[in-house]
C-alpha positions in Angstrom: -19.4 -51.9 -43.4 -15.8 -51.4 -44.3 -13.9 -49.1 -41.5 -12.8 -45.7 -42.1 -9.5 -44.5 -42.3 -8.1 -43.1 -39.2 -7.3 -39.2 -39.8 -3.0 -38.8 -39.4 -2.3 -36.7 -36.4 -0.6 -33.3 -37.0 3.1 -33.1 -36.1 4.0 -31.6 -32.7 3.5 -32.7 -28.9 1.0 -35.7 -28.0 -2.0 -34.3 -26.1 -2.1 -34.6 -22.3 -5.4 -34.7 -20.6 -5.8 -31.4 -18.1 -4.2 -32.2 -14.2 -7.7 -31.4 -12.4 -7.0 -29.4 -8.7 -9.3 -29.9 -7.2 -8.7 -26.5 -4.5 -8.2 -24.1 -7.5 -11.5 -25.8 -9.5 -13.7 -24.6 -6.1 -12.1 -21.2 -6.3 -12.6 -20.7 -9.7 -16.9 -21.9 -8.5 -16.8 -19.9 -5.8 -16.2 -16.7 -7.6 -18.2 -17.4 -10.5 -21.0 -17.7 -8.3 -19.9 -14.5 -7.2 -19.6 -13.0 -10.2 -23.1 -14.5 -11.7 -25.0 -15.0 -9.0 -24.4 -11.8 -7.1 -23.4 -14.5 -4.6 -21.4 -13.5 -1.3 -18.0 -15.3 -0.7 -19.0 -15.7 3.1 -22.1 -17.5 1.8 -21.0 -19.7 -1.1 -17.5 -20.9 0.3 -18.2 -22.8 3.3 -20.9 -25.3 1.9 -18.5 -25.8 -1.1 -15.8 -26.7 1.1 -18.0 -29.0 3.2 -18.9 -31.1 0.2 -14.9 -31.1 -0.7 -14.2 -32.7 2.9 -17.1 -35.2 2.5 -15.1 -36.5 -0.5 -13.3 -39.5 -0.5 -9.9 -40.2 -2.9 -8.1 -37.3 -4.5 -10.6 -35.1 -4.5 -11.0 -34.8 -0.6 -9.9 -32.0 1.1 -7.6 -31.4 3.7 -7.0 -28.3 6.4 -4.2 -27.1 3.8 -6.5 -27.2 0.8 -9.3 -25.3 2.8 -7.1 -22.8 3.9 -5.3 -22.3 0.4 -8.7 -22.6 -1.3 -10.3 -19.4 1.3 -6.9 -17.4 0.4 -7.7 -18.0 -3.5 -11.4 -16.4 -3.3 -10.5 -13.8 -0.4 -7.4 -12.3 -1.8 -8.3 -12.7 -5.5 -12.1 -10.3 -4.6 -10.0 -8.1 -2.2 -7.2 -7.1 -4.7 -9.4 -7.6 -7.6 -9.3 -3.3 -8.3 -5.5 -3.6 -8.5 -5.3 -7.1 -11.0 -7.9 -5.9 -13.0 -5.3 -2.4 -13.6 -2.7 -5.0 -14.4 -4.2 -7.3 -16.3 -5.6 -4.4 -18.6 -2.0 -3.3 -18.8 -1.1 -7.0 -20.5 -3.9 -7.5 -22.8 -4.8 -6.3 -26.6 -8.6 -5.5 -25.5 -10.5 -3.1 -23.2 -11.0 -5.6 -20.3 -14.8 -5.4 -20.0 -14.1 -7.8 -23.7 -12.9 -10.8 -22.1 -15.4 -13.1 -20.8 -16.1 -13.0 -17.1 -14.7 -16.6 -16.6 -11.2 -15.9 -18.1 -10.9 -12.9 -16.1 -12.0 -15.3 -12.8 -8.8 -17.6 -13.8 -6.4 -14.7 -14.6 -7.4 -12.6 -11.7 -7.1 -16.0 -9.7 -3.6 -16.7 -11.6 -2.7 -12.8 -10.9 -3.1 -13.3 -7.1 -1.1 -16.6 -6.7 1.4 -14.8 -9.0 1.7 -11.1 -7.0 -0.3 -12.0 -3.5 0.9 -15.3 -2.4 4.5 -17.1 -1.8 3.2 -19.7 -4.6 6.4 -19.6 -6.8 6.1 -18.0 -10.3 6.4 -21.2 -12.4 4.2 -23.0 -10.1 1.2 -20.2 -10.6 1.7 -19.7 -13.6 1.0 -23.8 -14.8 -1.7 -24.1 -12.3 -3.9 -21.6 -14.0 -2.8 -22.4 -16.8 -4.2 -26.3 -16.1 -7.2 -24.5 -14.4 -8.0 -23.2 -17.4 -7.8 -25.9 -19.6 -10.2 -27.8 -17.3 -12.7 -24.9 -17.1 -11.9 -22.8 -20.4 -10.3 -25.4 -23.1 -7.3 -25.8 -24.4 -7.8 -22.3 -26.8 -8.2 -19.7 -24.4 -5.7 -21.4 -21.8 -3.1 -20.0 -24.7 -4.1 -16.7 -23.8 -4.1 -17.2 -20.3 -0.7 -18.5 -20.4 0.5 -15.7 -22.5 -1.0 -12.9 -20.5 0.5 -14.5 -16.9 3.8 -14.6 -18.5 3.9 -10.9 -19.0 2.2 -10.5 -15.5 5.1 -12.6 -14.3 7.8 -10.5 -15.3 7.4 -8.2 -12.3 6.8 -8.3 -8.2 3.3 -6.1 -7.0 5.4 -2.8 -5.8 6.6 -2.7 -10.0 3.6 -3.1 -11.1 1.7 -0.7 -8.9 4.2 2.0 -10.1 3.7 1.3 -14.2 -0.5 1.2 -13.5 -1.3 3.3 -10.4 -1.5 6.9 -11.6 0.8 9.2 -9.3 0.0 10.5 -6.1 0.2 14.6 -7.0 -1.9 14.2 -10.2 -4.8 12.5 -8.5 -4.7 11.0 -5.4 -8.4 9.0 -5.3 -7.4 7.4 -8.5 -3.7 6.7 -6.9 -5.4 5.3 -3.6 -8.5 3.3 -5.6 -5.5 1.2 -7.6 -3.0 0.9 -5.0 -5.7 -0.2 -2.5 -8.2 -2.1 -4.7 -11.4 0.2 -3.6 -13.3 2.4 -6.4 -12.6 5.4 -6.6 -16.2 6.9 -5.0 -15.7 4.7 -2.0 -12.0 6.0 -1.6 -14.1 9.3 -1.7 -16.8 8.6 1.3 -14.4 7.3 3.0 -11.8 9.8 2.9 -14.9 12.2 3.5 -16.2 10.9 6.7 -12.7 10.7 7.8 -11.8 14.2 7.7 -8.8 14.2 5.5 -5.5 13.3 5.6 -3.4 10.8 3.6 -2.4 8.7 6.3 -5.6 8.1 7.8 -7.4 6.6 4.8 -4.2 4.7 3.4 -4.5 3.0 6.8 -8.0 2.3 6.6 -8.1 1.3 3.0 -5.2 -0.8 3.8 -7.2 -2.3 6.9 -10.1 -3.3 4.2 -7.8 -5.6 3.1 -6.8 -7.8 5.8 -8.2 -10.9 6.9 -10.5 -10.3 9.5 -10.3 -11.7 13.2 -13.0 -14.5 14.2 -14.7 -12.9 17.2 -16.9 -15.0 19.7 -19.5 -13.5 22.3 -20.1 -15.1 25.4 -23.8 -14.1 25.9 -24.4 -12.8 29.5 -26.3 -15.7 31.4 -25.4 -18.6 29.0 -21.9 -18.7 28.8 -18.8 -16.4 30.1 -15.6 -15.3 28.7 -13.4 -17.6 30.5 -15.3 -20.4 29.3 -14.6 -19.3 25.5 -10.8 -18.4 26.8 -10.2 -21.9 27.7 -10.6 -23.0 23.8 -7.7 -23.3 21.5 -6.2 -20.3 20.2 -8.5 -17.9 21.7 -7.4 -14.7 23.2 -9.7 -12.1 25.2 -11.4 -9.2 23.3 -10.3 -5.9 23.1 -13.1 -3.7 24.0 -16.2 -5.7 24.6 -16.2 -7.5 28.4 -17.9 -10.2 26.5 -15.6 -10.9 23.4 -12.8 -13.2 22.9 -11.2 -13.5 19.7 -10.2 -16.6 17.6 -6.2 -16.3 16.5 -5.9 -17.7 13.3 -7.0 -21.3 12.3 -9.4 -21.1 15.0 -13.1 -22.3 14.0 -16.4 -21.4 15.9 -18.1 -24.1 15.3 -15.7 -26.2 17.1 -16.0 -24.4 20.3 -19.0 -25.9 21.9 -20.8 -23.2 23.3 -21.1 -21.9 20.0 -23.1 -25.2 18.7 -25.0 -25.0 21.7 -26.1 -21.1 20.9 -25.0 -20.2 24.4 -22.2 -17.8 22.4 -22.0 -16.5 19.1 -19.8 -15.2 16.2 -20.4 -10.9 16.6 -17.8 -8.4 15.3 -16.7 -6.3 18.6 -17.7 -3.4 16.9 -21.4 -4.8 17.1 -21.3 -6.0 20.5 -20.6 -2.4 21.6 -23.3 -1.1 20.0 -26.2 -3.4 22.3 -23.7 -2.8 24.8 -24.2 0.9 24.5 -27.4 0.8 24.3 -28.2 -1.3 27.5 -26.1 1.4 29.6 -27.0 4.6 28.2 -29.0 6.5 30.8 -32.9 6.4 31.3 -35.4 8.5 33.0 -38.2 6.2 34.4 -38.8 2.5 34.0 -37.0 -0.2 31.9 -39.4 -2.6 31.4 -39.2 -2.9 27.7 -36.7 -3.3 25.2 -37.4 -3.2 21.2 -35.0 -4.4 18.2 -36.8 -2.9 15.6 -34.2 -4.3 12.5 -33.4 -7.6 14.4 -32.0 -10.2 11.3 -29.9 -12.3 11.6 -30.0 -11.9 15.5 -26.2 -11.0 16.9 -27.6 -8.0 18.2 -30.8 -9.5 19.3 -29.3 -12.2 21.3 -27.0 -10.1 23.4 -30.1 -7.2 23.7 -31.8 -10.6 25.0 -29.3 -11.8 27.4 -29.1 -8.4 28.7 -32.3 -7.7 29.4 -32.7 -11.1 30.8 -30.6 -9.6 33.8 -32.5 -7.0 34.7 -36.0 -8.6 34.3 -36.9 -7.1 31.1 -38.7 -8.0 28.1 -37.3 -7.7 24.6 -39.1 -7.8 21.3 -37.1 -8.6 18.2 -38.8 -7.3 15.0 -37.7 -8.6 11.4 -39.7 -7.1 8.2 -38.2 -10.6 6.1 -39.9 -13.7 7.9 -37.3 -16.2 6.8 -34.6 -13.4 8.6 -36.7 -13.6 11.8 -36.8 -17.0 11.9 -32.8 -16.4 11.9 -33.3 -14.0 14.8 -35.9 -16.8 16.4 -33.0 -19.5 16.3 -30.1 -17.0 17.9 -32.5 -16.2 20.7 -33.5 -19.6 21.5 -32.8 -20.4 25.0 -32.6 -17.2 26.3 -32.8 -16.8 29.9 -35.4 -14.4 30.1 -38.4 -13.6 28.2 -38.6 -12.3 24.4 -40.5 -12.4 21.6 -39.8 -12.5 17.7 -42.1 -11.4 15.5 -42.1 -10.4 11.7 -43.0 -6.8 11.5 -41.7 -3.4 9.1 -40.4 -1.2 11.3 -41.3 1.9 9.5 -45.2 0.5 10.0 -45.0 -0.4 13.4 -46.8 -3.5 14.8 -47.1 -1.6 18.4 -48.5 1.0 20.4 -46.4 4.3 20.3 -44.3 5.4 23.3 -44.5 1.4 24.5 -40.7 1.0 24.9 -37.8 2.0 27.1 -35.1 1.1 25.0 -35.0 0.8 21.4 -32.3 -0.4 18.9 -32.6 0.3 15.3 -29.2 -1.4 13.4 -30.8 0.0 9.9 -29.8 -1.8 6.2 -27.0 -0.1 4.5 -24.5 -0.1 1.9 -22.2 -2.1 3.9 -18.9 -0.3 3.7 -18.6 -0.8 7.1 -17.4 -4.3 6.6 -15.5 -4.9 3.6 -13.1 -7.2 5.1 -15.8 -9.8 5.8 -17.3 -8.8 2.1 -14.5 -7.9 -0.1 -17.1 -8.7 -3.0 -19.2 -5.4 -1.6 -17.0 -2.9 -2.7 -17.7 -3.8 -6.7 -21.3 -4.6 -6.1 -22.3 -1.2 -5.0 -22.6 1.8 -6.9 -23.6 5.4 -5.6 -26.9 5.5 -6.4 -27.4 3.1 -3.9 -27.2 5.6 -1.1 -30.5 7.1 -2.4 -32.3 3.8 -2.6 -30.9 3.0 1.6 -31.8 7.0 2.4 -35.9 6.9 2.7 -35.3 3.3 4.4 -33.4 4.2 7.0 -35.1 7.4 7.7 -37.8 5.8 7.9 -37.0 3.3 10.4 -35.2 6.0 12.7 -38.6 7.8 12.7 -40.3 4.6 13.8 -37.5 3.9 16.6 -38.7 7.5 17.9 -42.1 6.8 17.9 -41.9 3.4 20.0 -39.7 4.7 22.3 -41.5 6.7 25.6 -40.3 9.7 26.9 -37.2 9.2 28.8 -36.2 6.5 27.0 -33.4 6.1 24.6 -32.4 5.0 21.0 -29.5 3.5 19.2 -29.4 4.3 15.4 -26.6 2.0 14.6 -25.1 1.3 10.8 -21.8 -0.9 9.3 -21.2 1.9 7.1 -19.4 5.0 8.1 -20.7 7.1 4.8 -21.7 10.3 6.1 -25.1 10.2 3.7 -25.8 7.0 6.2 -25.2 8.4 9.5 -24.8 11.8 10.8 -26.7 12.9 7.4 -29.8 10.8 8.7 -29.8 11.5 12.2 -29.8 15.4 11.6 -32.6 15.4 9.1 -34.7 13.1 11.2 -33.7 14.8 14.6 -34.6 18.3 13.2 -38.5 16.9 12.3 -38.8 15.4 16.4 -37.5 18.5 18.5 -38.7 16.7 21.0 -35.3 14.4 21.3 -32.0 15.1 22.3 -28.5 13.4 21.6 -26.5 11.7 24.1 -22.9 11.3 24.4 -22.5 7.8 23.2 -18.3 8.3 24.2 -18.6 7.4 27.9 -20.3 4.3 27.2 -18.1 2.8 25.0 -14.9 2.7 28.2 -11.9 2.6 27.4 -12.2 2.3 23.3 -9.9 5.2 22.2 -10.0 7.4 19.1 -14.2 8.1 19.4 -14.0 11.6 17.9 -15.3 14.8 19.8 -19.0 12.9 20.1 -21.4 12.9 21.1 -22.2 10.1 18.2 -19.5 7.3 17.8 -18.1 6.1 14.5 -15.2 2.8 14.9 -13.1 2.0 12.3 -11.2 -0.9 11.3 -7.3 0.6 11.1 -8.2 2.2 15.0 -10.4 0.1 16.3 -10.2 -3.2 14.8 -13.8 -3.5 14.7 -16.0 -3.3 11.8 -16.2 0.8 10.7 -20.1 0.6 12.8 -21.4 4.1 13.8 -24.0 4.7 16.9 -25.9 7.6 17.7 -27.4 7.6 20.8 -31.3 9.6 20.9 -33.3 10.0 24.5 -37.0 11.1 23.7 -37.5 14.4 26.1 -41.6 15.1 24.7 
């Protein structure tokens, strides 16, 4: 067979093969799965950056490329409102036309560009590299082109030319500035009463990298223990929590590995906290978590109860969440149970409890620091679907408690629809029941509001935005 004539190459550059990097190929993964998947950062991020340390040669990561790579998916979800206003403003097409993974590498491209101190040339060829590697050579054209433009400007100018002024319509000014949509600028602003500076401070606070907070659990470790790790600092609020400054990592501080202490927002810890102290009439014997997964709560409640002799029972409806709440209670000191069990259908007597926790599903704008992701996923109609749920579940709480004994309805979101909304409809159905001022057990946390329920906030507080309302059964 005689050999073919080799086709002439066209005039111009040689081609180069694509630079492969590595930390901006997991980013671009991690949010895909995001995207795709209806994956959480929080979830997908950590086993994909395990399986980049186990790698040996180029590939293997360092400190520096975990870090870098956690700034690229954080800060690229977070400000994803605001890059999706600018990149809109630097393309020929409505943006929902450009394919989901383009817009991943742009909005990746945007962030190194107007979030980080990466210098322009360098973000610019990086994405443009990433998306030759993950795109092809075609559409890493456009993505060059469109950076360029983006590159042409700092964020402040280009939050001035996008973000619609302040006087004409300040939800829509607040939702691009802040990167929240536009009905969750509106709860928010809502359930915080008004005034401008109050929710540009908390939508601000949404945006910042979260603390790592540890809690020692009472009976199994102690707060000087946990104080005596590196770049830990005590907790604000909570007698039990220290906080991780940054680069700190629970799972190097060994009383975490052992499950004697546990990674638990503050905001959280006061919540059981609040619950233990809060005033009884009669015995207290018996302690229910009635919505238990993934067992922060539970394991505190536990260790708790443990020093006073009593007996808690941790109920999850979703078996492979109890057996989450199972592993965060093994080892406690005194005795508990978990069982899976719908709280709304209780798997006990009524009136067999003297304390009763009910930390009820939600949207989760509570903590949209820890899931930046949230904010996009959830739409308003959700509230309705969360509504008969957690009614549901506060009803039950009532029912298991005795009389004299109290309930915590507790929720990370501080939507109004989610918490004084539900406790006033449920409340006026059981006039047998009575609210407590939750304030006085929360010492020395300022800012709690005239009461008698409790909602934190992230800007104030620095705690996830967790609401508590306190119910003591009187009939």
């Amino acid at each position: 067979m005689s050999e073919q004539p080799r086709r002439p190459r066209k005039p111009g550059k040689p081609y180069r093969r694509p630079q492969k990097d590595p930390v901006r190929i997991l980013a671009f993964e991690a949010l895909r799965a995001v995207d795709e998947r209806d994956a959480y950062a929080n979830l997908v991020l950590p086993p994909l950056l395990r399986k980049a340390r186990e790698k040996e040669g180029p590939e293997k990561f360092d400190a520096r490329d975990a870090a870098l790579a956690t700034e690229l998916v954080y800060g690229t979800l977070r400000r994803q409102g605001t890059y999706d206003a600018i990149i809109a403003d630097c393309v020929d097409r409505p943006l929902r036309e450009v394919d989901p993974p383009v817009l991943d590498v742009l909005s990746l491209g945007v962030h190194q560009l107007l979030g980080t101190r990466i210098p322009s040339h360098a973000a610019v060829s990086a994405s443009v590299e990433l998306a030759r590697v993950v795109l092809g050579d075609g559409r890493a054209k456009f993505v060059n082109a469109v950076l360029r433009k983006v590159a042409r400007d700092d964020l402040d100018g280009w939050l001035e030319r996008v973000a619609p002024p302040y006087d004409e319509d300040p939800e829509d000014h607040l939702a691009v500035m802040h990167s929240h949509p536009r009905w969750v600028v509106s709860a928010l602003w809502d359930s915080l009463g008004g005034g401008r500076a109050g929710i540009e401070d908390l939508l601000a606070a949404d945006n910042e990298r979260p603390e790592v907070t540890l809690v020692a659990r009472p009976g199994r470790a102690t707060p000087e223990e946990l104080l005596g790790e590196e770049a830990a600092v005590p907790g604000r609020w909570s007698p039990y929590a220290v906080r991780l400054s940054e680069g700190g990592k629970p799972g190097a501080v060994e009383a975490v590995r052992e499950g004697r202490a546990g990674v638990q927002d503050e905001g959280s810890q006061l919540v059981a906290l609040a619950l233990a102290h809060a005033p009884l009439d009669g015995p207290d014997r018996r302690w229910l978590d009635g919505c238990a997964g993934p067992g922060g709560k539970a394991a505190l409640l536990g260790a708790l109860a443990a020093e006073r002799g009593a007996f808690l029972l941790a109920s999850e409806k979703q078996p492979h969440r109890a057996g989450l709440v199972a592993r965060a209670l093994d080892g406690n000191p005194g005795p508990y149970q978990v069982i899976a069990a719908d709280g709304t259908r209780p798997a006990w007597r009524p009136g067999s409890f003297d304390r009763v926790l009910v930390d009820v599903p939600c949207t989760g704008l509570g903590a949209l620091r820890r899931r930046p992701e949230a904010r996009w996923r959830r739409r308003p109609e959700d509230l309705e679907g969360f509504a008969p749920l957690q009614r549901g579940l506060l009803r039950g709480a009532l029912e298991a408690v005795r009389v004299g004994g109290v309930v915590a309805y507790a929720t990370c979101s501080p939507h109004l629809a989610e918490t004084r909304a539900v406790v006033a409809d449920v409340l006026k159905q059981h006039p047998g029941t009575e609210l407590l001022d939750a304030r006085p057990l929360l010492p020395g946390v300022p800012g709690l509001g005239e009461g008698p329920d409790v909602q934190l906030w992230p800007h104030v507080h620095g705690t996830d935005a967790m609401y508590l309302a306190l119910v003591r059964r009187t009939s």
